[in-house]
N, C-alpha and C positions, 0 to 999 in steps of 0.2 A: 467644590462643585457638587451638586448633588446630583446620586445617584438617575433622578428621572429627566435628567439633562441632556439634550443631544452633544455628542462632544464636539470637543470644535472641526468644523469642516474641513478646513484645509489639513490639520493636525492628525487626522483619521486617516489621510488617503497617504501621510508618510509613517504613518504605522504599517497599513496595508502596502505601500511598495517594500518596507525593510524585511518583512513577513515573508515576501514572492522572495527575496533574495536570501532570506535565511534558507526557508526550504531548499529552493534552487542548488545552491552553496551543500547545503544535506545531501542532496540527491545525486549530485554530481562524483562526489568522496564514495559513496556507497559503491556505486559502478564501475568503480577503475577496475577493479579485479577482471571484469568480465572482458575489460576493452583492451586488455594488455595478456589474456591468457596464453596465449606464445609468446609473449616476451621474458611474462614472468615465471615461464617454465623451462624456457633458456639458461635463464640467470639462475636460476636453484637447482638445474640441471649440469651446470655448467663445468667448469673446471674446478677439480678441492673440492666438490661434491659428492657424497655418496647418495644422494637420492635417486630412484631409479624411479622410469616413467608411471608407474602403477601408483606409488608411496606419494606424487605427485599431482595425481586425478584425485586421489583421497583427498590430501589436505587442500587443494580448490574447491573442492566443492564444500568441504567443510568450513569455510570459510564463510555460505551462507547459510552454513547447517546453525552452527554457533550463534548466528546474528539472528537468526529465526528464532531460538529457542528460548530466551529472556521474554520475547512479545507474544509468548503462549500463555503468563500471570501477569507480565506489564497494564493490559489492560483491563484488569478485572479490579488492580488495584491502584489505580495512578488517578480516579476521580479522591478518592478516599486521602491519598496521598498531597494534592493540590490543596487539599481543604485543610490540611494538615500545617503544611509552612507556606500557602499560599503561591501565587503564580507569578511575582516575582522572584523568589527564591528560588521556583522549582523551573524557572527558566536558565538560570543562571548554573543551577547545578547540572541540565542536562546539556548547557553550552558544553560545561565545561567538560563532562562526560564523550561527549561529541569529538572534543579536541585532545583528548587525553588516546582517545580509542585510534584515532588516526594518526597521532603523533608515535604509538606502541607500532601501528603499522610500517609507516616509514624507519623507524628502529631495525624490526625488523628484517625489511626488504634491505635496509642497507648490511647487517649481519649475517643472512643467511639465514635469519632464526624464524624459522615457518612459526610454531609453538609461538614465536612474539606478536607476529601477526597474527594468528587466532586467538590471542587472547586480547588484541588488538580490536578484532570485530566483534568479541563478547561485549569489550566497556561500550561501543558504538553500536551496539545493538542495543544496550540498555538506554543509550540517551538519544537515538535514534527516531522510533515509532512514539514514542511518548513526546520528544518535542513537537511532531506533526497536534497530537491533541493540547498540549498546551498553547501553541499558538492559534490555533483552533479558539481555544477558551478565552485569546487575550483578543483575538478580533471579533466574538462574540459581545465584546464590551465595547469597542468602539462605534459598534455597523450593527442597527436595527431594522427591525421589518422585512423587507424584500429585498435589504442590502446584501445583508449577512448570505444569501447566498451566491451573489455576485461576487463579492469578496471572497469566499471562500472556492468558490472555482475558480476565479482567476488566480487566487495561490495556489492554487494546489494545479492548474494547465502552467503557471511557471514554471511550477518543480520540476515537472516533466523535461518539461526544456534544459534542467540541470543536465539529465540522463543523457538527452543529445547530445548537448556540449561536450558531455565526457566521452560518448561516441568518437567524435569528430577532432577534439583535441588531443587525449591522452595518449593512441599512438604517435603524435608527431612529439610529443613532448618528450614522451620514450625514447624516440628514435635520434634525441638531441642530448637530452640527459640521464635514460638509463630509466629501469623500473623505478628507483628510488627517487627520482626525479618527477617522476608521475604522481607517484604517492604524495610527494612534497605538494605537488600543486593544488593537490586535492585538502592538501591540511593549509594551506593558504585561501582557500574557496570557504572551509569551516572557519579560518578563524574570523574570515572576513566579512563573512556574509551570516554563518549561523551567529556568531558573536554579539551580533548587532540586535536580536532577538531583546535580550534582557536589557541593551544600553537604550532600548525605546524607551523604558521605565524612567531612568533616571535622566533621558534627555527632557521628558516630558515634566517631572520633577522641576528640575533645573529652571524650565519655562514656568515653572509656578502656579500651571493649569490644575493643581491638586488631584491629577487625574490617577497618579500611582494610588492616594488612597482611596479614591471612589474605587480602583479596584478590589479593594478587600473591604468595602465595606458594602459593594454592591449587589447584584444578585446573587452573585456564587457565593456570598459570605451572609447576606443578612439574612438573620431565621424571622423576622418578622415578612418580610415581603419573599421569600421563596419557600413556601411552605411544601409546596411540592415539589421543586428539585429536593428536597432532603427528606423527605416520605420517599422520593423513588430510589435513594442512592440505595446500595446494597454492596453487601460484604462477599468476598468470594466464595462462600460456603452458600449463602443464599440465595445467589444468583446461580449456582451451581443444583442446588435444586428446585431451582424454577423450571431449570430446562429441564426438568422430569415430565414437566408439565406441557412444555409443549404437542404443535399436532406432530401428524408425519409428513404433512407439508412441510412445517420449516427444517426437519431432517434430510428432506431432499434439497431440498434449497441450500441447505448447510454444505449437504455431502457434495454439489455440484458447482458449488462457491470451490471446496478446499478442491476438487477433479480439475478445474478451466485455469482456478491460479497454479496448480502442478503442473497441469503442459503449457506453458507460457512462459514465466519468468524464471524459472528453474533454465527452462531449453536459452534464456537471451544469457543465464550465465556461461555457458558453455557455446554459444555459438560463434564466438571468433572460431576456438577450436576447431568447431565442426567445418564453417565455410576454408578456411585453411587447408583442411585435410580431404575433402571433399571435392571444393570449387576449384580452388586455385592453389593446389600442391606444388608447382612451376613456376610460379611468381617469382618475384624476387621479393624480398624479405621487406623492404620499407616500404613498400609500391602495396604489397599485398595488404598490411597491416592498416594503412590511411584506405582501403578499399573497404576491407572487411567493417573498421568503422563506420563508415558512410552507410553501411546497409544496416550495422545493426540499429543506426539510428533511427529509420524507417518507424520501427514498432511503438517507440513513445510518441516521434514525431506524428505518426497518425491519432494516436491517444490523447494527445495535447490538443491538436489542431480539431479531431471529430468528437469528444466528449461533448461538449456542449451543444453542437447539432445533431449527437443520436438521443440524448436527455430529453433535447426538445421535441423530435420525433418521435421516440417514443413514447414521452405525456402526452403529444397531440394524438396519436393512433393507439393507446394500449396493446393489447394480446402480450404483455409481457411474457408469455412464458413460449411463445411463438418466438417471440425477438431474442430470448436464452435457447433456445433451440435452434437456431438459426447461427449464434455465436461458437455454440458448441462443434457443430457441421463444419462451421467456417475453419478451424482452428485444427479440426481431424485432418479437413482436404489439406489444410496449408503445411503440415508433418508431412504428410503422404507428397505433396508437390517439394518438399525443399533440397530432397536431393538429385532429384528429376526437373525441375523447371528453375529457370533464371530466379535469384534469390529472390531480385530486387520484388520480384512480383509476389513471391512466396508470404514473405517478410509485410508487403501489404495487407497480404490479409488477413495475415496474425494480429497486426496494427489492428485491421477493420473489427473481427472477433472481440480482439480484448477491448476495442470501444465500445460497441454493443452490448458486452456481455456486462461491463462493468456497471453501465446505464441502466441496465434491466432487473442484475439480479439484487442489490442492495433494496431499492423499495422493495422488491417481493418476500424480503428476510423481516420488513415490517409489516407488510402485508397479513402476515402467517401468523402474527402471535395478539394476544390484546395489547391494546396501547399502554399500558402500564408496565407493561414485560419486556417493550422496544430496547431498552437501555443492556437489559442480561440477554436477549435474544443477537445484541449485536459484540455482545464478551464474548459470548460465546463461538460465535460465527467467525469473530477472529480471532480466537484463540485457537481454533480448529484450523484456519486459513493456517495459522504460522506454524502448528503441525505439521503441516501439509508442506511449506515448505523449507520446513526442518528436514524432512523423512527425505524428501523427493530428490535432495543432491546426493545422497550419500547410497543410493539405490541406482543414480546415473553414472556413480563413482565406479561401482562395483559391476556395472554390466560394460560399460568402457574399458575397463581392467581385466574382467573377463574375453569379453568379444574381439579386444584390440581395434574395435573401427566406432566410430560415432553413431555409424548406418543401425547398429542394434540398437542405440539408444533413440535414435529415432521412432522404433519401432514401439518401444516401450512408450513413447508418449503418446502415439498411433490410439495403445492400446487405453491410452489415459483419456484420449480424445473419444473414444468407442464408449467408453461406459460412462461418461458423461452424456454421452446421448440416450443411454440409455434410461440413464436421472431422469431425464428431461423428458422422454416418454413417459417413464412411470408417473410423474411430478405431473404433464397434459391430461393423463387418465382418472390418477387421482381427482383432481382440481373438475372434470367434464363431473365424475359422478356427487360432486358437492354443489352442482350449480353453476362452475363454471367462473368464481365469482374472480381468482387472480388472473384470468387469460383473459377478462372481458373485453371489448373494446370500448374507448376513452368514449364514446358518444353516447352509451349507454350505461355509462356510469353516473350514478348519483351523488350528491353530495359527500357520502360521508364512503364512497368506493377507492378514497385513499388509505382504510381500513377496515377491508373484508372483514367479516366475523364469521371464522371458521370455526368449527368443534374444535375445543382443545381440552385434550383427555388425559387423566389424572385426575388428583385427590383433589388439586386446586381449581377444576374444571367448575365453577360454581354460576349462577345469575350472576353476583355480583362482578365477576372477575368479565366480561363481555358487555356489561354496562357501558361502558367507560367510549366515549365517541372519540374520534379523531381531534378533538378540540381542546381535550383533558390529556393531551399528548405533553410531558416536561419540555421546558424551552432545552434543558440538557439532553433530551432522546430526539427531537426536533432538529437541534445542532449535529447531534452522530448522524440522522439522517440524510442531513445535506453533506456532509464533509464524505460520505464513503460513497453516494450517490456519484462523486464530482471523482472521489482518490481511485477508481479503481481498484 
């Protein structure tokens, strides 16, 4: 088949379902820790153990310290990587990394062996965020035009729905066959759903559609017809000093990116805990645990369900950094209400926040830099993110261990919530004295107002470097746009 062929239509759309299920199947595995943290501090608490409550906040939270900290150089190097043994092979090796890192975990839930488990979520942190971009890359080959972003949101609102599932399942699952039991179901979700990832390749093979090799000999591979995806790739030292180059808009945007995902998904790893010890300390034990689920599922299930009508709201209205200011607020108030007000309502608008904020602030990360820099401006932005939430469990570790109550840790995101608004002031002042041009709104936007051209100061601040229109944008910084636009 040749590469400028539309692939076959029907054949596309069971790419695109096995893709919603691989993810799904991902994201589901990822979660159990958070959905079972009193069970499985019970169980490693329990009898024949010496772990004491303190020695036990550490290693939970470490558990997404670890998994964060691979995807701090995973993506500065896994374009470079792809091109290297190609996207079948590097499908198949992050399956397999996927199932090896969960299979270490159930090891060691059934052992005792915390240490197994962490190093459990180290191999699934490595095959983890990187198979999100290579299925990314593989359904960029089947779905053109104004497809590719239909597809790629609707994979990426399935996966979400993983995170529910695992909400709403894994304590009953627990409550039948035990943590390790939990863990089990989650490596039967990878093998069964991430698995299928790479067997699209050889299903497709097998049908003699020739379509495995249009993929390596198609855009992502041919140097005749991608001349600029491979002018824009870049190595991690050069992409690392691009960002010298950046303004101090995309610095605030950075810093308010890594502040909104610290108080957010850090706080859903820890809030069984918190609702437990908090809400419902008198419950009974399996009543409490299918409760606490139910609500923590709230935050994706809004994330899934509202991404695509606040995306579209906010293309149709701009003032994006009103709408990041607004997420921010949102997400302050919703700390300050969660041990004061009914969760369910709390937990809403943490949902409401992380939809808004995640629709808003991605374009403004391309917004901020020239179009030719979009690809290191978004390594960066999330290499920073996975800092952030590296740092952020093992600082909730230690004020829970100190404080003895959740209630400080709360307050600690309060205070994460606070200076992120503060971002977002400086980020509206700066932006009012340049023109105004990322808070504009969508009516008075011009053609090419999907890339402001702001000062960007440095050595590399040149004419040439600001020439470059929205239209000389790579189809690969194009693709990171929509996929982080949609991923939160």
């Amino acid at each position: 088949m040749s590469t400028t062929e539309a692939p076959p239509v029907n054949l596309r759309w069971v790419v695109l379902a096995l893709a919603c299920l691989a993810l799904s199947g991902q994201y589901y595995a990822y979660d159990i820790p958070s959905a079972i943290n009193d069970q499985m501090k019970a169980r490693f608490m329990g009898e024949g153990s010496r772990m004491t409550e303190e020695e036990y906040t550490y290693y939970f939270n470490l558990l997404y310290t670890v998994y964060a900290l691979p995807n701090m150089i995973t993506p500065l190097v896994l374009g470079v990587s792809m091109e290297w043994i190609g996207i079948r092979s590097m499908l198949l090796l992050l399956a397999l990394l996927l199932f090896i890192g969960q299979l270490l975990q159930c090891v060691g839930t059934y052992h005792l062996s915390m240490g197994t488990v962490l190093l459990g979520r180290v191999v699934y942190g490595l095959g983890g965020e990187s198979m999100n971009v290579a299925q990314t890359t593989l359904l960029a080959e089947w779905f053109r035009g104004h497809e590719i972003a239909f597809a790629l949101g609707l994979n990426l609102s399935v996966a979400r729905f993983g995170s529910v599932l695992n909400d709403l399942l894994s304590p009953g699952i627990e409550a039948h066959y035990g943590v390790t039991g939990a863990f089990v179901a989650g490596l039967i979700a990878v093998a069964s759903k991430s698995g299928k990832a790479p067997s699209v390749f050889f299903s497709v093979f097998r049908r003699g559609t020739g379509r495995v090799d249009a993929l390596h000999s198609g855009p992502l591979y041919n140097n005749e017809d991608n001349k600029v995806e491979e002018s824009s790739s870049e190595s991690v030292g050069e992409s690392l000093r691009s960002s010298l180059s950046f303004s101090v808009e995309f610095w605030l945007v950075c810093l308010g990116c890594v502040l909104a995902y610290a108080m957010i998904l850090p706080f859903n790893n820890i809030a069984a805990a918190f609702f437990v010890e908090v809400w419902y300390p008198t419950m009974k034990k399996e009543a409490v645990h299918i409760r606490v689920g139910q609500i923590m599922g709230i935050l994706f299930g809004v994330s899934a369900l509202g991404s695509p009508i606040a995306g579209i709201c906010i293309d149709k209205l701009g003032y994006r950094i009103h709408f990041l200011l607004a997420s921010f607020t949102m997400a302050s108030v919703a700390h300050v209400m969660l041990p004061l007000i009914d969760p369910v309502i709390s937990m809403a608008l943490l949902g409401i926040s992380y939809t808004v904020f995640a629709s808003a602030v991605w374009p403004l990360v391309a917004a901020t830099v020239p179009p030719r820099k979009t690809g290191a401006a978004y390594g960066v932005t999330t290499a920073a993110q996975n800092f952030g939430l590296a740092l952020t469990p093992v600082i909730v570790a230690h004020i829970r261990s100190s404080a003895g109550s959740y209630l400080a840790v709360e307050r600690f995101f309060f205070f994460i919530g606070t200076a992120s608004i503060g971002v977002g002031v400086l980020l509206w002042m700066r932006d009012n004295r340049s023109g105004g041009l990322l808070n504009s709104p969508a009516r008075s936007r011009g053609p090419d107002a999907a890339q402001p051209k702001l000062p960007v100061e440095g050595p590399e601040s040149s004419d040439d470097s600001d020439d470059m229109g929205p239209q000389e944008l790579s189809e690969a910084d194009r693709l990171l746009l929509t996929q982080n636009i949609v991923a939160g």
